[in-house]
Structures are given as C-alpha cells and as structure tokens.
C-alpha positions as CSV (number, residue, x, y, z in Angstrom):
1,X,38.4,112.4,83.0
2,X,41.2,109.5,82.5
3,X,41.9,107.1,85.0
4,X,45.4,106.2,85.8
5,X,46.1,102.5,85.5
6,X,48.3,100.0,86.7
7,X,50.7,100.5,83.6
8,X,50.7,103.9,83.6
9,X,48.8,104.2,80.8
10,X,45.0,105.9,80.3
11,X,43.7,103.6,77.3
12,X,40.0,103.1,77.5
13,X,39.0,99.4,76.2
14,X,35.8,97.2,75.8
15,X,35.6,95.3,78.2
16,X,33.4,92.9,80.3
17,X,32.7,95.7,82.6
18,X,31.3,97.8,79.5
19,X,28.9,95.6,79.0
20,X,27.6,94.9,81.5
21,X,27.3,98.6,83.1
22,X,25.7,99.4,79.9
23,X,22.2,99.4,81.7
24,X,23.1,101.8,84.4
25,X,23.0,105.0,84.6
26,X,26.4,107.3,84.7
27,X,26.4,110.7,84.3
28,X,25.8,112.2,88.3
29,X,25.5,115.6,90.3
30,X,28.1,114.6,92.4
31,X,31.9,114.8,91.7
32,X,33.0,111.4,93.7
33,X,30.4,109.7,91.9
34,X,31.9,111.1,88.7
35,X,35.2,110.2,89.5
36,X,34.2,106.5,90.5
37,X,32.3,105.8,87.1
38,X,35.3,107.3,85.1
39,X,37.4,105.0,86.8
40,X,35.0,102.2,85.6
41,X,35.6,103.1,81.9
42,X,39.7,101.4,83.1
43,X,38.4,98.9,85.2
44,X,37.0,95.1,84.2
45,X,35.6,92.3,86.1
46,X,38.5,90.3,88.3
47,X,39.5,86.7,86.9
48,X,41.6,83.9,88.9
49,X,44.6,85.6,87.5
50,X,44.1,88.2,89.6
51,X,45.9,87.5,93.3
52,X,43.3,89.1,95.4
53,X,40.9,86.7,93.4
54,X,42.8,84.0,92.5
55,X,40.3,81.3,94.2
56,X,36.4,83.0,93.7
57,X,35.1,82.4,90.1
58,X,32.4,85.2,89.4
59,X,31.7,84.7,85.7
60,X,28.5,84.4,86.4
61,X,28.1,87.8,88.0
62,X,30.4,89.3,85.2
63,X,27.9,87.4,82.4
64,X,24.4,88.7,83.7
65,X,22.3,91.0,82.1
66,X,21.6,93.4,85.3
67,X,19.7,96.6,86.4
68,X,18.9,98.5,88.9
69,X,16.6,97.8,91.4
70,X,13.1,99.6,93.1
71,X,12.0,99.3,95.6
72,X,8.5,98.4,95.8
73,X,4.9,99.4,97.3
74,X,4.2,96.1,98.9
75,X,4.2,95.6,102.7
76,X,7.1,92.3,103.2
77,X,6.6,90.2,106.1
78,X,10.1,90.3,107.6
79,X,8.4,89.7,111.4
80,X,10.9,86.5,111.9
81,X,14.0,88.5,110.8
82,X,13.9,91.7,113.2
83,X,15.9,91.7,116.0
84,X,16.1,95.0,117.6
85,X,12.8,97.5,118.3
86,X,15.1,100.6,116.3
87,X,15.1,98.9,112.9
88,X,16.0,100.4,108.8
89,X,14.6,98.7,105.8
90,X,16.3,98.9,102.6
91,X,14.5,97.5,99.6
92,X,16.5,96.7,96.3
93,X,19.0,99.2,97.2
94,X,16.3,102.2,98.3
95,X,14.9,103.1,101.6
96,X,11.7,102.0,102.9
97,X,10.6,104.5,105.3
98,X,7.1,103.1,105.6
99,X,8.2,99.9,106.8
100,X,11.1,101.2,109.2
101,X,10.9,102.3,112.5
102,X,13.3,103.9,114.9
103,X,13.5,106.8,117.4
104,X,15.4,109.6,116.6
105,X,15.1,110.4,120.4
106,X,17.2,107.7,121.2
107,X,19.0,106.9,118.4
108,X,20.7,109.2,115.1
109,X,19.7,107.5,112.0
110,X,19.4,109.6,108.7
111,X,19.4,108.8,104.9
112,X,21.0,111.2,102.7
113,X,20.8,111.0,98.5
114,X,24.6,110.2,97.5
115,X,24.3,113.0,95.1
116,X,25.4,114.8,98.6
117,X,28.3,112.5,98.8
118,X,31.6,114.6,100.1
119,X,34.2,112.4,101.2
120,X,34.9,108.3,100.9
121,X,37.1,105.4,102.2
122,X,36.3,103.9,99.1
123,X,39.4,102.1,97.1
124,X,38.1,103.6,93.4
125,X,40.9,101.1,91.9
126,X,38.8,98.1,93.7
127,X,35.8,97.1,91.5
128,X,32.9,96.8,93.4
129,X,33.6,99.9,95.6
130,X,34.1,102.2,92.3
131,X,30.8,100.6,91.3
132,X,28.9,101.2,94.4
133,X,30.6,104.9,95.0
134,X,29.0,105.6,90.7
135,X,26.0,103.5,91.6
136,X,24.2,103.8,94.6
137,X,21.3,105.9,95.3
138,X,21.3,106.8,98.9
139,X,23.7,106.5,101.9
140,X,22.6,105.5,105.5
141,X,24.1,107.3,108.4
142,X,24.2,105.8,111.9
143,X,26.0,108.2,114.3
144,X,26.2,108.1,118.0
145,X,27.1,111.4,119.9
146,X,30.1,111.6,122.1
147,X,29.5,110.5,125.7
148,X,26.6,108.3,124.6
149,X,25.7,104.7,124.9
150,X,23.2,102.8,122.8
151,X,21.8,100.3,125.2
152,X,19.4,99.0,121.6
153,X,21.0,97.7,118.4
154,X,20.2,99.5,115.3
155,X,19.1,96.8,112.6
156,X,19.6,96.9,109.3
157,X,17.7,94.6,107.2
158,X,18.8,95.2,103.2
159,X,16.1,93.0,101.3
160,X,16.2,91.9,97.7
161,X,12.8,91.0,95.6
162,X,13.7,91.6,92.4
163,X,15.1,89.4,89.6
164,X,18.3,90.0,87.8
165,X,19.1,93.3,89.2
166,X,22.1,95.3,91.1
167,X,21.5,97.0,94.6
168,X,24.3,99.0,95.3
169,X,23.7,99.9,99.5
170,X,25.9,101.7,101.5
171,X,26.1,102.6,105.6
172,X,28.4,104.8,107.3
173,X,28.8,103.8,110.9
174,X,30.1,107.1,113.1
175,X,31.1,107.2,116.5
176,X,32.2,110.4,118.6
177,X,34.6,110.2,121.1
178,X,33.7,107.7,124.4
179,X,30.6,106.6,122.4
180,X,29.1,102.9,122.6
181,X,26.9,101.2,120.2
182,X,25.3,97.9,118.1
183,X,24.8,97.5,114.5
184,X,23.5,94.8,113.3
185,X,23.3,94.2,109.1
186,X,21.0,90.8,107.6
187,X,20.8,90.8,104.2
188,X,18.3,88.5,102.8
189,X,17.2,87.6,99.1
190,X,14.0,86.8,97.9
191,X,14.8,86.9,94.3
192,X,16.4,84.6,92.5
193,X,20.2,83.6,92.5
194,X,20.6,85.9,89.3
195,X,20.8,89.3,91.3
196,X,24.1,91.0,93.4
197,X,24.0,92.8,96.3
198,X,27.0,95.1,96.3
199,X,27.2,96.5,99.6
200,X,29.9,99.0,100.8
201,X,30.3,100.2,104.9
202,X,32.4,102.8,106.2
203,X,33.4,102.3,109.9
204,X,34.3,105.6,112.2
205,X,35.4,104.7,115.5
206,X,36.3,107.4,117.6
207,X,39.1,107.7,120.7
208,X,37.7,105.9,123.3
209,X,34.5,104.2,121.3
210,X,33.6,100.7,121.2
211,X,31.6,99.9,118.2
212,X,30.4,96.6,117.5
213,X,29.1,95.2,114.0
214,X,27.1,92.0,113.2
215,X,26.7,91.7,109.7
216,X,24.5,88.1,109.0
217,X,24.1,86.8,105.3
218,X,21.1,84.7,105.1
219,X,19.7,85.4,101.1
220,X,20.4,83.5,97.7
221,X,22.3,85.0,94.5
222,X,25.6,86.8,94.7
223,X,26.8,89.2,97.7
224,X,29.5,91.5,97.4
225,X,30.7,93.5,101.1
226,X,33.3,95.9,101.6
227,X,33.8,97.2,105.2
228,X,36.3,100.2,105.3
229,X,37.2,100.6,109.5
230,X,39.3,103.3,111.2
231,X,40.0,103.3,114.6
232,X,41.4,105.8,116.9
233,X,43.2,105.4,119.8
234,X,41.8,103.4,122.6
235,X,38.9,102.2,120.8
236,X,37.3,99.0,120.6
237,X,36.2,97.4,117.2
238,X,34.1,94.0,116.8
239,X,33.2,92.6,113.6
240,X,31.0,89.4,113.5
241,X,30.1,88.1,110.0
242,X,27.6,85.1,109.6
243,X,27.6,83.9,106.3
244,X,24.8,81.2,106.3
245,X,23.6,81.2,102.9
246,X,24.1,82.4,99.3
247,X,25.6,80.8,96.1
248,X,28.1,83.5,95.2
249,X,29.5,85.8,98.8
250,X,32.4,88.0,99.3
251,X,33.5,89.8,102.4
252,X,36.0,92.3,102.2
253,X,37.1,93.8,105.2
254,X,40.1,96.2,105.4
255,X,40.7,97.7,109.4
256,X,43.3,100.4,109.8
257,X,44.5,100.5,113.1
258,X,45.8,104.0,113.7
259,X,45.7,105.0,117.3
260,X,47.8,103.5,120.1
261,X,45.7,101.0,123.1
262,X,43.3,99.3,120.3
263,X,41.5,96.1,120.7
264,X,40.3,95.0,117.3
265,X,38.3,91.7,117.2
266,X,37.3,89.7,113.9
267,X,35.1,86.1,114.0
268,X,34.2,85.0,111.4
269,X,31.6,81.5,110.6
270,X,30.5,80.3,107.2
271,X,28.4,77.4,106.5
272,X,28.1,75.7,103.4
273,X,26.3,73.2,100.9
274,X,25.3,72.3,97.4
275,X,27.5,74.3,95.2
276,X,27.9,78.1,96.9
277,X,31.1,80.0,97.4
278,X,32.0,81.7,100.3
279,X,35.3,84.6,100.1
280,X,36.7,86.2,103.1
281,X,39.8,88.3,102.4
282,X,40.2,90.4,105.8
283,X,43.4,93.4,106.5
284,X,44.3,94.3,109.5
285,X,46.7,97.2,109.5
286,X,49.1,97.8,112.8
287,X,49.9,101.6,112.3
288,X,50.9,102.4,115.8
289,X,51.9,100.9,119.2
290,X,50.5,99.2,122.0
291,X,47.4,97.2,120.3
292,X,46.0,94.2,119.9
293,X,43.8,92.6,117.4
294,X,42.3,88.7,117.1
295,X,40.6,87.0,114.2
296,X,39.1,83.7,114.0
297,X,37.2,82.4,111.3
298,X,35.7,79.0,111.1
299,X,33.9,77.1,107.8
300,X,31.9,74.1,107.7
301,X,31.5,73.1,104.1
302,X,29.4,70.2,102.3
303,X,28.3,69.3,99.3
304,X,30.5,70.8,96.4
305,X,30.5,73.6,98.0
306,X,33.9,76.2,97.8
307,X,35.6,78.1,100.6
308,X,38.3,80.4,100.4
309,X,40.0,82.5,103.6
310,X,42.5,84.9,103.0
311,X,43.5,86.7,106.3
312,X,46.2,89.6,106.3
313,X,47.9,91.1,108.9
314,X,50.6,93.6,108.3
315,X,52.3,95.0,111.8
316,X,53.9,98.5,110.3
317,X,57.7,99.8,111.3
318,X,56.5,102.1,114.0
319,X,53.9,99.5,115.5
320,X,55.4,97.7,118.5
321,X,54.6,95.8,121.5
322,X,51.3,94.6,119.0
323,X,50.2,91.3,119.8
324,X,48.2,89.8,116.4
325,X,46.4,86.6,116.6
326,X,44.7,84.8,113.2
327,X,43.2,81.4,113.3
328,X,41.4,79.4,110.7
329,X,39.3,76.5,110.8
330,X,38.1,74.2,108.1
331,X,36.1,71.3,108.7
332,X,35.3,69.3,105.5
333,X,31.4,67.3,105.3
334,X,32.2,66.2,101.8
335,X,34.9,64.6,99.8
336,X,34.2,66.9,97.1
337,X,33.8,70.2,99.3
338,X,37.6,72.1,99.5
339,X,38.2,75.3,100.8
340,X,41.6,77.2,99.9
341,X,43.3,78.9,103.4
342,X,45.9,81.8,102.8
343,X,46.4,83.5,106.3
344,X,49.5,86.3,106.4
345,X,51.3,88.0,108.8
346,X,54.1,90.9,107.8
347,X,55.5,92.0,110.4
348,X,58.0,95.0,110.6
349,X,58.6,95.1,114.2
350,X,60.9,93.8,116.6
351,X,58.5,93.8,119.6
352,X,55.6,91.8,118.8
353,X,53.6,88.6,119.8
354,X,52.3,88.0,116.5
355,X,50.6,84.0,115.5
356,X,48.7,82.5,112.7
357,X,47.3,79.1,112.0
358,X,45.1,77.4,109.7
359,X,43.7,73.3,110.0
360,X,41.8,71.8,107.5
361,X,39.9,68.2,108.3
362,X,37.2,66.0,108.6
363,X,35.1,65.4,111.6
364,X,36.6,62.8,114.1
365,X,35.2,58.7,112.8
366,X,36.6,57.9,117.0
367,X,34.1,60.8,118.2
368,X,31.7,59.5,116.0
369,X,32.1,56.1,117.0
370,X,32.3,57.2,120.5
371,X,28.7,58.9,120.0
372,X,26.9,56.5,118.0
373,X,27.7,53.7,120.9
374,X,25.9,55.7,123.4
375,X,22.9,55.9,121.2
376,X,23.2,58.4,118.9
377,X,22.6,58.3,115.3
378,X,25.7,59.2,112.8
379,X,23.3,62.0,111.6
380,X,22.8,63.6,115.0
381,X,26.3,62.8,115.7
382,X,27.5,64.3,113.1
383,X,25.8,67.4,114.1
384,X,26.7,67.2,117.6
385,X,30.3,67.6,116.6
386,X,29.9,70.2,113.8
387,X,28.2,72.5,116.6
388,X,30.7,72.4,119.2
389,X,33.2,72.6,116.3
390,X,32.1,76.3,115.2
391,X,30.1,77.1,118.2
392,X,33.3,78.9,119.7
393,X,32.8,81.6,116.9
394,X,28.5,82.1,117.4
395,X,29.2,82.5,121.3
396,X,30.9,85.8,119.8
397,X,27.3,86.8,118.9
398,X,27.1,88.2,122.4
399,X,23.2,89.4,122.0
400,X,21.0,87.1,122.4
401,X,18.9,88.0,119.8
402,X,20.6,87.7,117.5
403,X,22.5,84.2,118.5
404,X,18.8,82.9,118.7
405,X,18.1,84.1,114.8
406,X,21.5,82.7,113.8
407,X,20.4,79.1,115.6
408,X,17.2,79.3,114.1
409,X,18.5,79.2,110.0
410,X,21.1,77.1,111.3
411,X,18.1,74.8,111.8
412,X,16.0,76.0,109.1
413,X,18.5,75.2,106.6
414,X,21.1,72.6,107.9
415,X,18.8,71.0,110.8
416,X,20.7,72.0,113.2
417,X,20.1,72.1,117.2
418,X,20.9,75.0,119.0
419,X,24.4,75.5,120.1
C-alpha cells in the first residue's frame, strides 16, 4: 500500500527509520496494523528542523540498534511502587498476568491481542503512534459502565528490564455515560538508558463522566507518550503527568474538546538533573461552547539538563463563551540548565476569557538570604523554596497515595522533604 506524503508524492526512500525497524517484525493479521507499518516505509525519525520538534534532539533513539522486548518469568519486586489494591503489570511491552491482580467484580479490565485492533485515534502521519499502532502486541482496556463509580484506582505499572529494546504499550481508557473513575500509569526502567518506551493511550470520556489520569515517569532511557482524549459534553477530564526521571521523555497530549459544559484540567511537573530532556507539547481543542479548560505546567531543572514546553490552545469558530487558561513555570538550579517555553493560544472567537503566560528564573538570593539568617543552610533553603515553588502542581495529585510515592522519589533522587 503507498502512503500519501506531505508533497503529494508516494516515493519510498532509505531512511533512518529503515534501519532501524529493520529488527521488527511487519507483516500483521490486522489491517490498521498494516496500514500503520506501510505508512512507516514514508516516514523517518523527526530532526530539529522539524517544528513540532524543533527543541528535543533524539539521535540517540534514532541511532540504536533495538528489538523487541519479552517479558520474562521472574517474580519483580515492585512492593514500593503499587499504589492501588486493583493493579496491571506490563513487562517489556507484554502482560503479566501472574503478577497482576484486580477484581473483575469491581472493576472492567481486559487485554486483547492488537491483531483484534478495529478502530484508532492514532495520528499514522505522527511517528511514534504509526510505530506503536504496527508494533505493539496487546492493548489494555479499562472501561467503567454507565452509572458507575470506581471508588479504587486502577494502576498500571509498565516495567522495563531489558537492554536495548522497544516496548510499544498501549491503554484505552473508556467511560459510559455518568461514569467516575482513577487511572493511574508509572512507568519505571530497570534497564539501561539504551531502551524506549513508546507508549500510546486512547482517552473516552463519556457525557457526564469524569475521568481522571495520573501518569508518573520514574525509569531511565528514553520515553515516548501519546494520550489521544475525547470528551463529550459535560464531562470532566484531569490529566496529571509527573515526569521525575529519565534521560530522553516526551509527552504528547492532544484533547479534543467536543461537547458543550466541559471542564478540562492539565498540571503538569518535571524535575530535572545531569543531562536529561524533558518534552511536553500539549493541544487543547475548543470545538464547542460553554467550556472551560486549565493547564499549568511547572519545571525545575539542574545540572545541564534541557526542558522544553510547548502548550497549544486553539478555541474553534463555533466555540464561545470558552474560558482557556495556560501557565508555565520555569525555575533554573543551574547556569547551564535552559528550558525552551512556547505556549499558544488561537482563538477564533469573539466571546472568550482566554490567558497564557510563561516565567522563566532563578530562585530568589533575598528568600535565600532571608532563610539562611534564621538558620537554615543554603542547601535546605534552597529546597525549601524549590518545594513551595512546584508544590502548587503535586497538591493536584489529589490521592494520597500517590502524592506520598511522588514525595518519596522526590526524596529518593533529589533529597527532597515532603511538600
């Protein structure tokens, strides 16, 4: 099958891509899947001349020598990461039923071969999402029933252990109409830095559902996440992503608001050091009246580390009375740390309350002064202010469970008190 590209012209060439797919698998049952690895054969790896990736260098990703991953027969001790009692484990991209546990009496949890793949959000002229659509091995379903409320999170804890491979993972959180529930996604490493994690999420949220999503990134190597989110009128949607460790991440999150009396909510915290890059490009689409949708995001980078935000808001024709707010935060530990802030707003409405902002700065020397008179040493001080800095965006992390687990790698690997 040829694949139409941007020039309107079906040439198959060699590419990065080619090489670099050439230890996977292609031919599949299923059509989609088909359709996403021809679209491969036109595709190659994004460079800073691209826009959408103008500030994220992935060489390295482009350069490795990957394959994909199995999972194994050993039992992993993931005790201190498990948050909720109704819990998945997905190892190297494949399900581990022996080590998950969940009650199908309380809760609708299913895992489907994605050579039964039907239908898909996924962009096939966007890299990773073609890749994971021809790629992946199994989908995970996580549906709640109309009328029903989850009063337990359902966890999903995708774990690397594997060297240089690929785990292409993908969830598709449902909701029926007037439905409540709690997903939470931690995706760890315990590889090396030489494997990706390309990770792909479809979002369903029905009229009158409120569906919440806390995704935490806590592993080495590269991480690649694409959520695809549809709401329907009078739904609620909240997205919390924790990005807390990992030398290559990006979070690509695309929301299309299309029912009228929406609340969309976006937070956003990333914490840096040494040399990682951390991407969040985030879309918000205002199809219809009457909504309202709020993103903050808020990094903390040291070292020589790299942070780029790239927030999007468009507010269409037929979209009024929207009010859209966007704020991004920067606070800079490091004269060599820099982080590259891009947040839009396009509106095409008259009646609107629409804002974005973005500050970029070091922590106060008078609040560190002010601190360090009272007793306190510069470390601790320093500390002090760098918590209450971001701490605006954990408080988001409404469960407590998982608030504790993001305080306790905060202190793990920064040294950080609880905020």
């Amino acid at each position: 099958m040829a694949y139409q590209i941007k020039n309107n012209m079906n040439v198959q060439t060699d590419t990065k891509l080619q090489s670099f797919l050439s230890g996977f698998e292609g031919v599949r049952e299923n059509a989609i899947q088909n359709e996403a690895w021809d679209a491969l054969q036109y595709l190659d790896f994004p460079t800073t001349r691209d826009e959408y990736w103008k500030y994220t260098r992935i060489s390295k990703i482009a350069n490795a020598k990957l394959s994909s991953g199995k999972a194994s027969n050993t039992i992993l001790d993931l005790e201190k990461h498990l948050l909720s009692d109704q819990f998945v484990i997905i190892e190297n991209g494949i399900f581990r039923a022996d080590l998950s546990s969940f009650d199908l009496s309380k809760v609708n949890v299913k895992v489907e071969s994605t050579d039964t793949l039907v239908q898909t959000t996924a962009n096939m002229d966007e890299l990773f999402q073609a890749m994971n659509t021809a790629l992946a091995e199994q989908t995970l379903f996580i549906s709640i029933p109309k009328k029903q409320v989850w009063e337990t999170p359902v966890q999903v804890i995708y774990i690397t252990t594997e060297n240089q491979i690929m785990s292409n993972t993908r969830l598709v959180f449902e909701s029926e109409d007037f439905a409540e529930g709690h997903v939470i996604t931690t995706f760890i490493n315990e590889g090396n830095s030489q494997s990706l994690s390309n990770h792909y999420t479809e979002v369903l949220v029905a009229e009158n559902a409120h569906l919440k999503l806390d995704k935490i990134q806590v592993g080495n190597g590269w991480h690649v996440a694409t959520e695809n989110v549809w709401q329907d009128g009078n739904s609620t949607f909240k997205i919390n992503t924790m990005t807390l460790k990992g030398d290559i991440v990006r979070n690509n999150l695309n929301i299309e608001v299309a029912g009228e009396n929406c609340e969309t909510f976006l937070n956003g915290a990333v914490i840096t050091k040494e040399n990682q890059l951390v991407d969040n490009h985030s879309f918000v689409n205002h199809l219809v009246s009457n909504c309202m949708s709020d993103e903050n995001y808020k990094y903390v980078l040291d070292g020589k580390s790299t942070g780029v935000f790239n927030g999007r808001v468009v507010v269409q024709p037929d979209a009024q009375k929207i009010n859209a707010y966007q704020q991004n935060g920067n606070v800079l530990l490091s004269d060599f740390a820099k982080i590259n802030s891009k947040p839009e707003l396009e509106i095409y409405a008259d009646d609107v309350k629409c804002s974005h902002g973005s500050t970029t700065g070091q922590l106060d020397e008078d609040a560190l002064f002010y601190l360090q008179a009272r007793g306190i040493s510069k470390d601790k001080a320093r500390k002090i202010l760098v918590s209450a800095f971001v701490g605006e965006v954990l408080q988001s992390l409404d469960n407590e469970k998982v608030l504790a687990y993001v305080n306790q790698v905060l202190f793990d690997e920064f040294g950080w008190t609880e905020m």
